[in-house]
C-alpha positions in Angstrom: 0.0 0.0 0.0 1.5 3.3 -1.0 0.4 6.9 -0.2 1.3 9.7 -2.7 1.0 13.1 -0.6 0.4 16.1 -2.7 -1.4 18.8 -4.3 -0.3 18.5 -7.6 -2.5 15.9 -8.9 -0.9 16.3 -12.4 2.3 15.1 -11.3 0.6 12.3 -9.0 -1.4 10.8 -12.3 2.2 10.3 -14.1 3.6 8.6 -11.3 0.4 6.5 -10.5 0.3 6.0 -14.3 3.7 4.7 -13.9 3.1 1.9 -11.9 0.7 0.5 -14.1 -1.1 -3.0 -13.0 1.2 -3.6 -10.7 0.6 -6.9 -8.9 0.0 -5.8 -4.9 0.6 -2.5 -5.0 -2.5 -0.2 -4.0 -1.9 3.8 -4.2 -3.8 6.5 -2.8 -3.4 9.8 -3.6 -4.2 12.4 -0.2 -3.7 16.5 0.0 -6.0 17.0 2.6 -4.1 17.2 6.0 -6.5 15.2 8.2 -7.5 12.8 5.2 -3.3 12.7 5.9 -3.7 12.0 9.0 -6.7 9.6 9.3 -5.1 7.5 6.3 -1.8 7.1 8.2 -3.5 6.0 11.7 -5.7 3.5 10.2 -4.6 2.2 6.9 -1.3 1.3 7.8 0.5 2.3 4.5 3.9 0.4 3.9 4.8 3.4 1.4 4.2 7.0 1.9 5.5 9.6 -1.2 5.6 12.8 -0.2 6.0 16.2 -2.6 7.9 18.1 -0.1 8.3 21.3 -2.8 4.5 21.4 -2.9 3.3 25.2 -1.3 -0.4 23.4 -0.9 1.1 20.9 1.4 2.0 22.0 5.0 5.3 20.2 5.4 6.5 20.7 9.0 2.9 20.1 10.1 2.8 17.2 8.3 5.9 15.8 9.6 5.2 16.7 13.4 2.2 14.9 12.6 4.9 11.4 11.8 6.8 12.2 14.9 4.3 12.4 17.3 3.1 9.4 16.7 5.3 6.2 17.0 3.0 4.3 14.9 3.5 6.5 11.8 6.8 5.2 12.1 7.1 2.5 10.2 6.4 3.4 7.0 9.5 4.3 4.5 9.5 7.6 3.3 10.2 8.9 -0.2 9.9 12.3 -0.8 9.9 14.8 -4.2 11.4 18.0 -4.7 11.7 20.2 -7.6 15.6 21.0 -8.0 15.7 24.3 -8.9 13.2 25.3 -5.7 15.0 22.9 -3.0 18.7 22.7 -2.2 18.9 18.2 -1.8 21.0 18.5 1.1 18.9 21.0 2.9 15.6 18.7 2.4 17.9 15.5 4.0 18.8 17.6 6.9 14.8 18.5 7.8 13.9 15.1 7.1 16.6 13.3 9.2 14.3 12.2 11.9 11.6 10.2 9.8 12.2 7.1 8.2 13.3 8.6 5.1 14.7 6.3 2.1 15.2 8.9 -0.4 14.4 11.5 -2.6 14.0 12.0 -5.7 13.8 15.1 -8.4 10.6 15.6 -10.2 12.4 15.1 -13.5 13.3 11.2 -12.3 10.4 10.6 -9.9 8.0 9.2 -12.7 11.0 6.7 -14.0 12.4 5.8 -10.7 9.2 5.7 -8.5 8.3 1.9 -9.5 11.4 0.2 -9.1 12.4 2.0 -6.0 9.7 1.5 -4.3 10.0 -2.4 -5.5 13.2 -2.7 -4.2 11.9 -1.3 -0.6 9.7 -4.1 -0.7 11.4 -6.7 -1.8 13.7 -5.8 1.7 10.1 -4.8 4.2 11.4 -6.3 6.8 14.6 -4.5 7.4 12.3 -1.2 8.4 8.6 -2.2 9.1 7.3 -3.1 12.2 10.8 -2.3 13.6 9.4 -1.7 17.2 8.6 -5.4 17.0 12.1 -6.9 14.8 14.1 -4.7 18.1 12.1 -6.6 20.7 13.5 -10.0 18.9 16.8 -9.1 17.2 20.0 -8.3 18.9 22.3 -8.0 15.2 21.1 -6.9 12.3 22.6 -8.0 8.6 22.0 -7.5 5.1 23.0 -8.3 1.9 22.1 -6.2 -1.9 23.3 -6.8 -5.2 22.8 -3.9 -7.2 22.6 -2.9 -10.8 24.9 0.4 -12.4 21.9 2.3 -11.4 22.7 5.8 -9.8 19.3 6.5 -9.0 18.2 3.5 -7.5 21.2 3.9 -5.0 20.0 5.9 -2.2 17.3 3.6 -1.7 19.9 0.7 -0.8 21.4 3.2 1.3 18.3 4.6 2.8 17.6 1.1 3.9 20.7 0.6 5.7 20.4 3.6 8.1 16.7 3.8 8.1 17.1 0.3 10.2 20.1 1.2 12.0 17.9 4.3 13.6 15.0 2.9 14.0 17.2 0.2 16.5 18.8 2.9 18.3 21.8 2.4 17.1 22.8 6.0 15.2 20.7 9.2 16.2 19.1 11.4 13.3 22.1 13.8 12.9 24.7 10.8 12.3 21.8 9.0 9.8 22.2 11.9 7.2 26.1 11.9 7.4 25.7 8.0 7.1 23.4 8.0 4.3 25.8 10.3 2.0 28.5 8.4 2.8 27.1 4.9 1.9 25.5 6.5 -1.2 28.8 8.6 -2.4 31.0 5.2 -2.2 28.4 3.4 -3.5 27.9 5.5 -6.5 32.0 5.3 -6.7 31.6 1.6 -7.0 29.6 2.1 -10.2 31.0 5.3 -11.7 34.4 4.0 -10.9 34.2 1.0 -10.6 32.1 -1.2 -12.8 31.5 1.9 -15.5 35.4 2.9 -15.0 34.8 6.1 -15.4 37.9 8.8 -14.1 37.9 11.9 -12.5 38.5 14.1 -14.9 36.4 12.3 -17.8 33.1 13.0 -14.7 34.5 16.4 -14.2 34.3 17.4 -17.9 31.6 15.8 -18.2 28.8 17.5 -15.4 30.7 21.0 -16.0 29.5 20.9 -20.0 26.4 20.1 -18.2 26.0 16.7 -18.6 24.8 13.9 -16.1 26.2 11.4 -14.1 23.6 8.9 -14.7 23.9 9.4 -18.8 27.2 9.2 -18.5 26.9 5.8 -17.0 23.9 4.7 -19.5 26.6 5.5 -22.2 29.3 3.1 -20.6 26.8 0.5 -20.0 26.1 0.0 -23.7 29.0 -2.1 -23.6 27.3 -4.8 -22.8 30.3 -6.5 -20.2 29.6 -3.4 -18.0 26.2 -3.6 -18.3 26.3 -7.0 -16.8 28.6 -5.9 -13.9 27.1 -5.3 -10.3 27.5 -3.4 -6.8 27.7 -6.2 -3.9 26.8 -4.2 -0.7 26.7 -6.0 2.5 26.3 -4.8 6.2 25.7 -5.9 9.6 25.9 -4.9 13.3 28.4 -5.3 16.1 28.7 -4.5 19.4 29.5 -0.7 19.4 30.0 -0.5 15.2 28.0 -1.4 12.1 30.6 -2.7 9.2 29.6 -2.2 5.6 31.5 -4.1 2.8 31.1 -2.4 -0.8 32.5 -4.6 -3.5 32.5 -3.8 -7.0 33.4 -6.1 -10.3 35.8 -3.5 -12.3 39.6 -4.0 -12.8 40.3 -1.7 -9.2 42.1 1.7 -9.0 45.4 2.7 -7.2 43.5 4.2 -3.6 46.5 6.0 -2.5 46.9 8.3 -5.7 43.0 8.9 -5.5 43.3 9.9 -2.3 46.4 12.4 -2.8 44.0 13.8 -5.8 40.9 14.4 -3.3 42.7 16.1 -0.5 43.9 18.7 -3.0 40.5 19.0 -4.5 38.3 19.4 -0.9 35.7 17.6 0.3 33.0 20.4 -1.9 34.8 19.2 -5.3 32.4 17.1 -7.8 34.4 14.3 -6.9 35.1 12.1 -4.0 33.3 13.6 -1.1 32.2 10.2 -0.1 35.8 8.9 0.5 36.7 12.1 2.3 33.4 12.5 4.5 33.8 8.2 5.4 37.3 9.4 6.6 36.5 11.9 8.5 33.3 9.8 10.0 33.9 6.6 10.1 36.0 4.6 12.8 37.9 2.2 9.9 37.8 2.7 6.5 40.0 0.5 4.6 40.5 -0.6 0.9 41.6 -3.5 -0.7 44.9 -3.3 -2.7 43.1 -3.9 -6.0 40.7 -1.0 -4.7 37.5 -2.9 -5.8 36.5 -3.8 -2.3 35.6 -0.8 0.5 35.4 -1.7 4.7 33.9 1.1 6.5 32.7 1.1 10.4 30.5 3.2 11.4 30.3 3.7 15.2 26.8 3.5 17.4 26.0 7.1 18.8 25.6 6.6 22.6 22.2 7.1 24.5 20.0 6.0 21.1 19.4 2.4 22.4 15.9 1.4 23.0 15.1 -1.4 26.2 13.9 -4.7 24.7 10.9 -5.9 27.3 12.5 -8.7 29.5 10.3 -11.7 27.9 12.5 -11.2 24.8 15.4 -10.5 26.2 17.0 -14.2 26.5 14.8 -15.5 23.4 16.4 -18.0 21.7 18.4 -18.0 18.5 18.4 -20.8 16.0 21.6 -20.7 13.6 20.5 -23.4 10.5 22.5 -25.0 7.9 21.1 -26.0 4.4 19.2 -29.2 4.7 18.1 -28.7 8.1 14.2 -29.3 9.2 12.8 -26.6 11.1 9.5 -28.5 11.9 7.5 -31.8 10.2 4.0 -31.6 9.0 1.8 -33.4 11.8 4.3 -32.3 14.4 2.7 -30.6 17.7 4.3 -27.9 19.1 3.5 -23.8 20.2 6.8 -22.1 19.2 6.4 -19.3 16.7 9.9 -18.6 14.3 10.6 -14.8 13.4 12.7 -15.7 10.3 16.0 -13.3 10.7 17.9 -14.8 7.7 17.6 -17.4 5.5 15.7 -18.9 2.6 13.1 -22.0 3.7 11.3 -23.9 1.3 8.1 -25.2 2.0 6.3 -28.8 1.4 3.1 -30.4 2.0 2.0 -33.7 1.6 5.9 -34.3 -0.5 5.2 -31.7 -2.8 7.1 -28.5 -2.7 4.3 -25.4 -2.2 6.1 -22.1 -1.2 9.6 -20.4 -0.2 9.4 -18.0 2.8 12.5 -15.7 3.2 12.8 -12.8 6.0 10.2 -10.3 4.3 7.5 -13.2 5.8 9.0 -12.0 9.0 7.1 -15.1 10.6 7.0 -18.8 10.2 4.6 -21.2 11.7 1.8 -18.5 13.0 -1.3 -20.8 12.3 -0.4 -23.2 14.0 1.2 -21.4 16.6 -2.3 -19.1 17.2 -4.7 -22.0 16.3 -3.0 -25.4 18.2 -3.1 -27.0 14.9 -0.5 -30.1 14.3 2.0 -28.4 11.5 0.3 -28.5 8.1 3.7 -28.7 6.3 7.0 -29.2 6.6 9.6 -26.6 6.6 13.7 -27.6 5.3 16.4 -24.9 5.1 17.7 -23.9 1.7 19.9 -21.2 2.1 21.9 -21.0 5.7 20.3 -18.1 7.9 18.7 -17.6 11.8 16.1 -18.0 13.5 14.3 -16.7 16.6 12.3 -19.5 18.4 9.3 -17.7 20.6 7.0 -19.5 22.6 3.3 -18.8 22.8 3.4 -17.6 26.4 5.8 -15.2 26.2 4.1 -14.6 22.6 1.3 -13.8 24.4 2.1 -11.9 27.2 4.1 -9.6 24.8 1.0 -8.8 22.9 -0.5 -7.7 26.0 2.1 -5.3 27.1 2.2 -4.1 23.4 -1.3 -4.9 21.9 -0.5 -3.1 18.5 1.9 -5.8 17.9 -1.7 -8.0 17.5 -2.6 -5.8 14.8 0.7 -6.2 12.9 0.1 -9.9 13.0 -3.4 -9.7 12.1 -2.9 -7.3 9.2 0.5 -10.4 8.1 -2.1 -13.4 8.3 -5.0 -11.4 5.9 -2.0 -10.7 3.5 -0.7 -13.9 3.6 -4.5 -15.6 3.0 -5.1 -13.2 0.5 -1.7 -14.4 -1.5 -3.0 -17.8 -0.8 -6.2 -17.1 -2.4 -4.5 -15.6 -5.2 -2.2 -18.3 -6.2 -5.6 -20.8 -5.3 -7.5 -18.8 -8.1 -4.7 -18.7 -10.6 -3.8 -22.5 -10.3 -8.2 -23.3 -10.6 -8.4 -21.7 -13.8 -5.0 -23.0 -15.0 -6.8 -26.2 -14.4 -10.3 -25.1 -15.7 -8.6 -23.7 -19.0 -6.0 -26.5 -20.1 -3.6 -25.4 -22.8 -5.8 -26.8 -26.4 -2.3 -25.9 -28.1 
């Protein structure tokens, strides 16, 4: 479900136009404040777009209206600006303490709209229904590979430090300066990188007014850059988050880069992403190819949240490939929030569904029903696993009884996919193939 929030309802039917008949996506397009506001309490939107250059929509209300209230927070936010109104960096800054993913000029919102917001929920788990995921996980990870795409890259990014504050672990200040540091060296990994593009071939480039992102849609008609990709992975530690950027082109010599940028400054087109992770980050290292990037990124103190002492010695499952969670017929009342991992799915022998993290939950009809399993449930890809018992399910959901809504609102999407793939497999069946 995605809210577009603006007053320009010619701008809104291009980007709803964009999307098309896109299968579970539902958009709604809202300007009046308190239809805002009702929409957001009740409706539970995943997805909320909002034109932040629009005069007819009251901005700082708007987003005292998302802090106030901790259950507006956690929806990702996208937001629009016209470029020649709104300085980018300015907009980050008064936007740092909502979940924001990115934003996005009105000249690339109507091409970039679909597949970033795609991408955020391909990975929902990582930022929705947060206050639950922090009651249950103590370490957070991820793993992206991403196409030569500059415009889908702050999303990936926005991702990353969207879930590290919403856990408490980085306050709203040190989010932005994260956020342009992941999205500078991750745009280095393509530009550089995979596209192999230099400094001054960028520089002379954007000054003869040019962009970065045709410059890389020119490289990538080659077709062996086209295929290349970013590989961005992160997860948490005690007192640092580690990021690894990786990227597939033939490497550059780091040290003569470097000298280059500290002559230039950290305001010159180029390289303020390796100069701002310097002067941020706790490590920041470089392999000696220079195709692979380590940066740590300390926790700011006094931003963790208590986890409610029924979770706090939860157990943790770590599973290999081949491993059975649980046997169809089995009895048992232990719910599994799925961390990591890929598990397929089989009933009665026959393989019926995969469930990866963005499920979020394995097991919940049997676990709220005291039903034997209905299927059987075998590790493909190696991940973890938190094992919860009903009673301390339970007495969670009465300290916390949103959390009962969340799971209601998971169980009616995951009937209605049910249903779905039910329909689509009856007429399959009903309409044979005469060919």
């Amino acid at each position: 479900m995605v809210a577009l929030i603006s007053g320009q309802f010619d701008v809104m039917d291009r980007i709803t136009d964009a999307f098309g008949e896109e299968p579970g996506v539902s958009i709604r397009v809202l300007s009046d404040v308190d239809a805002v506001t009702a929409y957001l309490n009740f409706e539970f939107p995943e997805i909320v777009v909002i034109d932040c250059t629009d005069d007819s929509i009251p901005l700082q209300e708007l987003l005292d209206i998302v802090r106030a209230d901790s259950w507006l927070h956690s929806f990702g936010i996208i937001g629009l600006f016209d470029r020649s109104r709104t300085n980018e960096e300015e907009l980050l800054n008064q936007l740092s303490s909502i979940n924001l993913l990115a934003v996005y000029d009105y000249s690339r919102a109507v091409q970039q709209l679909p597949a970033a917001i795609g991408i955020i929920r391909e990975n929902r788990q990582l930022i929705f229904q947060h206050d639950l995921s922090r009651k249950l996980v103590r370490h957070l990870s991820a793993s992206f590979i991403i196409p030569n795409d500059p415009l889908l890259v702050p999303v990936y990014a926005g991702l990353a430090t969207v879930c590290l504050a919403q856990h408490g672990l980085i306050g709203s200040d040190n989010r932005v300066q994260l956020q342009i540091v992941l999205t500078e060296l991750l745009l280095n990994a393509i530009e550089h990188g995979n596209c192999e593009i230099t400094m001054e071939e960028k520089s002379q480039h954007l000054t003869s007014g040019g962009s970065i992102v045709e410059l890389v849609e020119e490289k990538c008609l080659v077709p062996a850059v086209a295929e290349r990709r970013v590989f961005f992975q992160w997860e948490t530690h005690e007192g640092f988050t580690r990021f690894r950027i990786k990227d597939e082109g033939r490497g550059f010599d780091v040290e003569k880069y470097r000298d280059k940028l500290m002559q230039r400054g950290i305001d010159a087109l180029n390289g303020r992403g390796i100069l701002m992770a310097r002067q941020l980050a706790s490590r920041l290292a470089y392999n000696k190819k220079g195709n692979k990037v380590l940066l740590e990124f300390p926790h700011s103190a006094g931003n963790l949240s208590s986890a409610p002492s029924g979770f706090a010695n939860e157990e943790l499952i770590t599973v290999s490939r081949g491993d059975v969670i649980f046997r169809e017929g089995e009895s048992d009342d232990y719910l599994y929030y799925i961390i990591s991992g890929t598990y397929v799915v089989y009933h009665d022998g026959e393989k019926v569904g995969v469930m990866t993290p963005a499920d979020i939950f394995m097991g919940e009809m049997a676990f709220l029903l005291n039903y034997t399993r209905n299927a059987t449930v075998i590790t493909e890809r190696a991940g973890r696993l938190i094992r919860i018992p009903r009673e301390r399910f339970v007495r969670i959901i009465r300290q916390h009884p949103h959390y009962g809504l969340f799971l209601a609102k998971l169980l009616a999407r995951k009937l209605a996919n049910a249903n779905r793939i039910h329909a689509e497999a009856s007429a399959s069946l009903s309409f044979p193939n005469r060919g």
